[in-house]
C-alpha positions in Angstrom: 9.6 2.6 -3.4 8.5 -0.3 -1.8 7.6 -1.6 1.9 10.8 -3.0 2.3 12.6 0.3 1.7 9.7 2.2 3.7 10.9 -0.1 6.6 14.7 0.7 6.1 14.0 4.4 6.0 11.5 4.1 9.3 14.5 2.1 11.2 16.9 4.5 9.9 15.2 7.6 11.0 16.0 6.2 14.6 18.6 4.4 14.6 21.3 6.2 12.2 24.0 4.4 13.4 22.3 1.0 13.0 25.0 -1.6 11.5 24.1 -3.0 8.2 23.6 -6.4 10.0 21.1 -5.6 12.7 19.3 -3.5 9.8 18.9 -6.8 7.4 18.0 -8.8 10.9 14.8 -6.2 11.5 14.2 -6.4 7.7 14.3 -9.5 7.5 16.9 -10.0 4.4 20.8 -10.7 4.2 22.6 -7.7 4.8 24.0 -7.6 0.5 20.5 -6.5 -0.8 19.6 -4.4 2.6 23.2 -2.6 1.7 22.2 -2.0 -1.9 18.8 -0.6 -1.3 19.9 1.9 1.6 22.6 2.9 -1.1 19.6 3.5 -3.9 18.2 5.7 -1.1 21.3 7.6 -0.6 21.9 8.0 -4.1 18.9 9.1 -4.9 18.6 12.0 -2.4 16.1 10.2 -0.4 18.4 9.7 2.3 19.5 13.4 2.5 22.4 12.6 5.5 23.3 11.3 8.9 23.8 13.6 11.6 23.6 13.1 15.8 21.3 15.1 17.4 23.1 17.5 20.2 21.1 18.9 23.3 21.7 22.3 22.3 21.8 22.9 26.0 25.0 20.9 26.8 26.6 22.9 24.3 25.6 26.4 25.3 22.8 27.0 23.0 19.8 26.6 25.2 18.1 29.7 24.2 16.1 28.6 21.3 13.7 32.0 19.2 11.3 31.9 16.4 11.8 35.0 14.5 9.5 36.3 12.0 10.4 38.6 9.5 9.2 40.3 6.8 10.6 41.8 3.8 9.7 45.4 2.1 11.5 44.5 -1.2 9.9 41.1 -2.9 12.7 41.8 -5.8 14.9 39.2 -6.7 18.1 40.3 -5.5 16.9 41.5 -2.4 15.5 37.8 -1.6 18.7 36.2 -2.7 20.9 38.7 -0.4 18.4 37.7 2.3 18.9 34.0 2.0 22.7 33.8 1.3 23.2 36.0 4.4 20.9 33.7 6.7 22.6 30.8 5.3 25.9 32.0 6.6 24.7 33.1 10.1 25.7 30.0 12.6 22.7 30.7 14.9 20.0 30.5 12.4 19.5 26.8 12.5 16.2 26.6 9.9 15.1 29.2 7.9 11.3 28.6 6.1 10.2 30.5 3.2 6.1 30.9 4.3 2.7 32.0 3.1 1.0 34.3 5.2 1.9 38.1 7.2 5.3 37.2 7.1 7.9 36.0 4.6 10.2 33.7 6.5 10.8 31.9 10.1 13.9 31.3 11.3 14.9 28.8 13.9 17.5 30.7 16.1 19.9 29.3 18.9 21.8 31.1 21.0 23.5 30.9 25.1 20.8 33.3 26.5 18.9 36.6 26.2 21.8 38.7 26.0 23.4 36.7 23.1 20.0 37.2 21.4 20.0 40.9 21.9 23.5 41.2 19.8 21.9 38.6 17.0 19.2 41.0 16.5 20.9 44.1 17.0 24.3 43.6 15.0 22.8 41.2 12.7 18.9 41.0 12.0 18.0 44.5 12.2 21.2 45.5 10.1 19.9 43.1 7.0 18.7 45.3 4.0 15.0 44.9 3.0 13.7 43.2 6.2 10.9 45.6 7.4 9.1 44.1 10.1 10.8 41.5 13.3 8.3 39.6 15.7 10.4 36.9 18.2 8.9 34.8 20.4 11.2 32.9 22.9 10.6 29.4 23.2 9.6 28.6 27.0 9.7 24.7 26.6 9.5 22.4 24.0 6.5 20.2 23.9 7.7 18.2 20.5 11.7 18.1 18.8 10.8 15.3 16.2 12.5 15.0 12.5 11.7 11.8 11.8 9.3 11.9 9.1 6.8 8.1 9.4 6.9 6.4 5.8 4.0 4.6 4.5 
């Protein structure tokens, strides 16, 4: 990877829907090789995908919770049940594997409280292995970044 496709993935990171044009304009090349390089990137996973970025409170998903959990089994299938199930769960938006007193963090988003309170009760508390819940509500958020800098 080069400085020219350090740039591309930079302006790309905030500006998704830049046209292939204005992209070769900032980079300073015509837009063929610009086009070629950005489809390297794609092709070779370094662009993962292009997505918008919703307020999840226009949508009715302003209650935002980091859930720690722990696991009693560490056995195999038990951690692949675990994962395939948060997969599938539409309010769990990330899910990290960690080091530390806990196994995984989830990134949940639900309306409010109350929709919360049914997550955890019908869902969470429900999943087989999990021994140990903490949540903390997210008052405000300080920082909602993705973009990663490339140097």
């Amino acid at each position: 990877m080069d400085n020219i496709d350090k740039k591309i993935l930079n302006i790309l990171q905030d500006k998704g829907r830049i046209t292939n044009a204005e992209l070769a304009s900032k980079i300073g090349l015509s837009p063929p090789p610009v086009l070629e390089r950005v489809r390297k990137l794609e092709k070779s996973g370094t662009i993962k995908k292009y997505s918008a970025v919703v307020d999840p409170k226009k949508i009715n998903k302003g209650t935002l919770t980091l859930v720690a959990i722990s696991l009693s089994l560490h056995q195999e299938k038990a951690i692949e049940e675990f994962i395939e199930t948060i997969k599938e769960w539409h309010e769990v938006l990330e899910c990290y594997h960690v080091t530390g007193d806990d196994d995984y963090i989830l990134k949940v988003a639900v309306k409010d409280i109350e929709s919360y309170e049914n997550f955890l009760m019908h869902k969470l508390v429900r999943l087989p292995g999990v021994s140990k819940i903490r949540t903390s509500i997210v008052l405000s958020t300080i920082k909602d970044n993705s973009k990663i800098l490339v140097e």
